[in-house]
N, C-alpha and C positions, 0 to 999 in steps of 0.2 A: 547487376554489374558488381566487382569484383570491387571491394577494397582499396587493394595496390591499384586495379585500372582506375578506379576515382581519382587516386591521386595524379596517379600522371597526367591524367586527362585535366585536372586543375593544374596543375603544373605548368602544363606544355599551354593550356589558357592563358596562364598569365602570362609567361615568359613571348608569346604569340601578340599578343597585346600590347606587352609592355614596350614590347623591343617595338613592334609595330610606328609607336606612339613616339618614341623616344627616335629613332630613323627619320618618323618624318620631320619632327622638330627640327634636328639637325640640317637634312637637305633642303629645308625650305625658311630656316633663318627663322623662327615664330619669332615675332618679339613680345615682351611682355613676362618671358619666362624667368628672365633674370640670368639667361645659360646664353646671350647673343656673344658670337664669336668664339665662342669655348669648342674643345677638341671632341670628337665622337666618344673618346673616353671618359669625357666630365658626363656626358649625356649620362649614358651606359652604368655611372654611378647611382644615376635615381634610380635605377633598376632592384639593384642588390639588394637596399635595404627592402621594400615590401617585399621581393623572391622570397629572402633568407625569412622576413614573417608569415610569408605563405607556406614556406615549405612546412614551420615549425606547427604550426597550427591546424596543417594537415595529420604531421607526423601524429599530433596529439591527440584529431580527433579518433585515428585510428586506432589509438594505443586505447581509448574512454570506450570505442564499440567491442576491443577485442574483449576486454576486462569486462564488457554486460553480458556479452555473448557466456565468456565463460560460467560468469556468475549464473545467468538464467539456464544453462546447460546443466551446472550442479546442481539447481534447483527444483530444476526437472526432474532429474535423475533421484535425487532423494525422494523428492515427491511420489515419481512411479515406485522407491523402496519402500516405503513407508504403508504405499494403497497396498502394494503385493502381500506387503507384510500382515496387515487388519485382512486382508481378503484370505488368507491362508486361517491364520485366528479366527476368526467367523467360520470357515470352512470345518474346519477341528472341532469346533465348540458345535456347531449344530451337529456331527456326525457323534460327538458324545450324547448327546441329548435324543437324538432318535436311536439308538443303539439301549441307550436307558429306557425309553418308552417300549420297547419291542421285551427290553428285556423286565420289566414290572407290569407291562399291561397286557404284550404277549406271550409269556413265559418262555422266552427266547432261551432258556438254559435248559430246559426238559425235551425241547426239541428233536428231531428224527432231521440226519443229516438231507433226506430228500424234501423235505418238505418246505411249503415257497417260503415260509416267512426265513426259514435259512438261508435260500436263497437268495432274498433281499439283503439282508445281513450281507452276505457274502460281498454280492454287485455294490454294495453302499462300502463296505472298507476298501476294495479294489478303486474305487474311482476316486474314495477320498487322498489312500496313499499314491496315488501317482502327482496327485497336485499339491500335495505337501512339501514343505523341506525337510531335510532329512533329522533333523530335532525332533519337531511334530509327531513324523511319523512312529518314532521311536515311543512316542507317548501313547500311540494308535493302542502299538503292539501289547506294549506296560497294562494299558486298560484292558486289553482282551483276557491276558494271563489272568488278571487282578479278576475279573467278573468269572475266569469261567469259559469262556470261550474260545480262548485258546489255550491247549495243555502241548505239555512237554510228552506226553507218550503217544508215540504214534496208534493214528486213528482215532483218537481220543478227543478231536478238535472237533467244535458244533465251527466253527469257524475256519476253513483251512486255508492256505494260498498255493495248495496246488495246483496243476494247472493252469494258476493265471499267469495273464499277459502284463508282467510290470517290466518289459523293454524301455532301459533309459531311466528307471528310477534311482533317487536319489539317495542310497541309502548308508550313507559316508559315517564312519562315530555309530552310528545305531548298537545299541546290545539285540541281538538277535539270537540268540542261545537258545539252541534245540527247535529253531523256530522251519516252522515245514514249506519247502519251496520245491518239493518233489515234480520232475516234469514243465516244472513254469519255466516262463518265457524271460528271462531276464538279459536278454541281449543289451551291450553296452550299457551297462547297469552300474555305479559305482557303488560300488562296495568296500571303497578304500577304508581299513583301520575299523572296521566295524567288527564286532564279537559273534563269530557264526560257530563257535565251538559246541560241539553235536549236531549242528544244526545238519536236516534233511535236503539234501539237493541233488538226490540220486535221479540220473537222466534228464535233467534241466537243461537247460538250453543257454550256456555261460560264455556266450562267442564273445570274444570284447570287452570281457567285463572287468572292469581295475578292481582288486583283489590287493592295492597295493598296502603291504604293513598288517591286512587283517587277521583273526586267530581261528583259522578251522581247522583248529586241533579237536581229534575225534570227529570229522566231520565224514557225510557220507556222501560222497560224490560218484560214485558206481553209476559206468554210462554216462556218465554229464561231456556234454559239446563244451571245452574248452580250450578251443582254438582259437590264439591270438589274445587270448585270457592274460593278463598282467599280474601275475602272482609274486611279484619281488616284494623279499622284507617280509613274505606271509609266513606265517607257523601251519604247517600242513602234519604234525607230529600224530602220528597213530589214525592219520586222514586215510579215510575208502577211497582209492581212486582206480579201483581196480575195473579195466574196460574204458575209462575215461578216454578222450581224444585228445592230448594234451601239443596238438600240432600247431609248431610255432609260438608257444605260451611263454611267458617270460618267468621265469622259476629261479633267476639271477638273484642269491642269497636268502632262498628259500630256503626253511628248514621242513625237510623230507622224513625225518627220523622217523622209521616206524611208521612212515606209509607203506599202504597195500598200493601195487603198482602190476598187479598180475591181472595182464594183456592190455595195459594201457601202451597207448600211442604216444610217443614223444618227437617223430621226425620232426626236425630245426626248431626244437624246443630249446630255448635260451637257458642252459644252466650247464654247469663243471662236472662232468662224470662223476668227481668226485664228492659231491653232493649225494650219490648213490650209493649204498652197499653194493657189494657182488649179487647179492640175494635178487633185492630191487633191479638192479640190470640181466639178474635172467628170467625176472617175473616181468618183465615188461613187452610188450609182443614186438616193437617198434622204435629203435631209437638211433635213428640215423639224423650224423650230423652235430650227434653232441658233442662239444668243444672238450677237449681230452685237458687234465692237471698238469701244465708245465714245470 
């Protein structure tokens, strides 16, 4: 039962009671009460005062459960912040640590990108980063570069994140420069204000993905599915986006300069023609719908 229904429910108790009690006195004369002969009104007076203590002492206990309620709510909730938080730190730290092991006891740096213990490597940072926050992860990356394991020249990675499936990853702030995402799955992915400059995302799978405020300048997106993609605020300057699907993307104070735009798709892509050169609007195979410079 409900709170407010307690109350009422004691409420309408007493006043059921009261009035009860104080009726029959009246119609039947009690003596003894010290109220013989007095008007229905003097009665009705013994009333008010317990009511007005009943009602008070309700309102209060109500006001003492809401204030625990909320208390043990925030205290919950911190609580579950806090486990998430050591459960993520534990997660990071052992994936440093078996990554160390592979790489001093297996020689995980000399390694031939087919062979399994790469392939462990690989499944062990794909599972770590998707359960990460996007701080952590950014640490993941830092350690790969740092060992060796992930290089900036294409092909050059014993480590790579192509082809994987990091749909819905959190990767918001991260530095991610020149980092290789060729082909992956990053559906609804946030990537807001994160450093993707050079980074490889040619033919990626970018449906969804907030892109709000980040810097893929110099980046290579040739072929990438960015449709419904949120790219406001991004620096796309000297970006490959040539063949891209950029249908219905939001591009609304995106800097375009010195994007390649040849046969990409723009139909009800959110942005000002004038965001584009003439060049860029006749390298683009598709751009119907764009909102013309008033």
């Amino acid at each position: 039962m409900k709170i407010g229904q307690r109350f009422w429910l004691v409420i309408g108790g007493v006043c059921l009671i009261g009035g009860g009690l104080i009726i029959a006195a009246y119609h039947f004369d009690w003596t003894g009460t010290g109220f013989e002969k007095k008007t229905l009104w003097d009665w009705l007076q013994l009333l008010i005062v317990p009511l007005a203590l009943a009602i008070i002492a309700v309102f209060f206990n109500i006001a003492s459960t809401r204030a625990e309620q909320k208390i043990a709510t925030q205290r919950y909730e911190d609580d579950k912040r806090l486990a998430l938080d050591k459960q993520r730190e534990d997660l990071l730290q052992t994936y440093l640590d078996n990554i160390s092991a592979l790489l001093l006891e297996k020689e995980l740096c000399s390694s031939k990108p087919k062979d399994e213990i790469v392939k462990v490597a690989r499944v062990r940072t794909l599972t770590t980063l998707i359960q990460l926050d996007a701080r952590r992860a950014e640490y993941v990356f830092s350690f790969l570069h740092e060992v060796g394991l992930m290089s900036n020249q294409p092909g050059m990675s014993i480590i790579n994140l192509s082809h994987a499936n990091l749909s819905k990853i959190d990767l918001s702030q991260a530095s991610l420069i020149e980092a290789d995402f060729s082909e992956a799955d990053l559906t609804q992915a946030n990537l807001s204000e994160a450093d993707l400059s050079r980074a490889n995302l040619s033919k990626a799978n970018l449906h969804d993905v907030r892109f709000i405020g980040s810097d893929l300048t110099q980046a290579n997106l040739r072929g990438a599915n960015l449709i419904q993609a949120n790219l406001s605020q991004a620096s796309l300057i000297d970006a490959d986006l040539s063949e891209a699907n950029l249908s219905f993307a939001d591009l609304r104070e995106t800097n375009l300069r010195g994007a390649n735009l040849r046969g990409a798709i723009l139909n009800n892509a959110k942005l000002f023609s004038y965001q584009l050169s003439e060049e860029q609007m006749k390298q683009a195979k598709s751009y119907v719908n764009i909102k013309h410079n008033n």
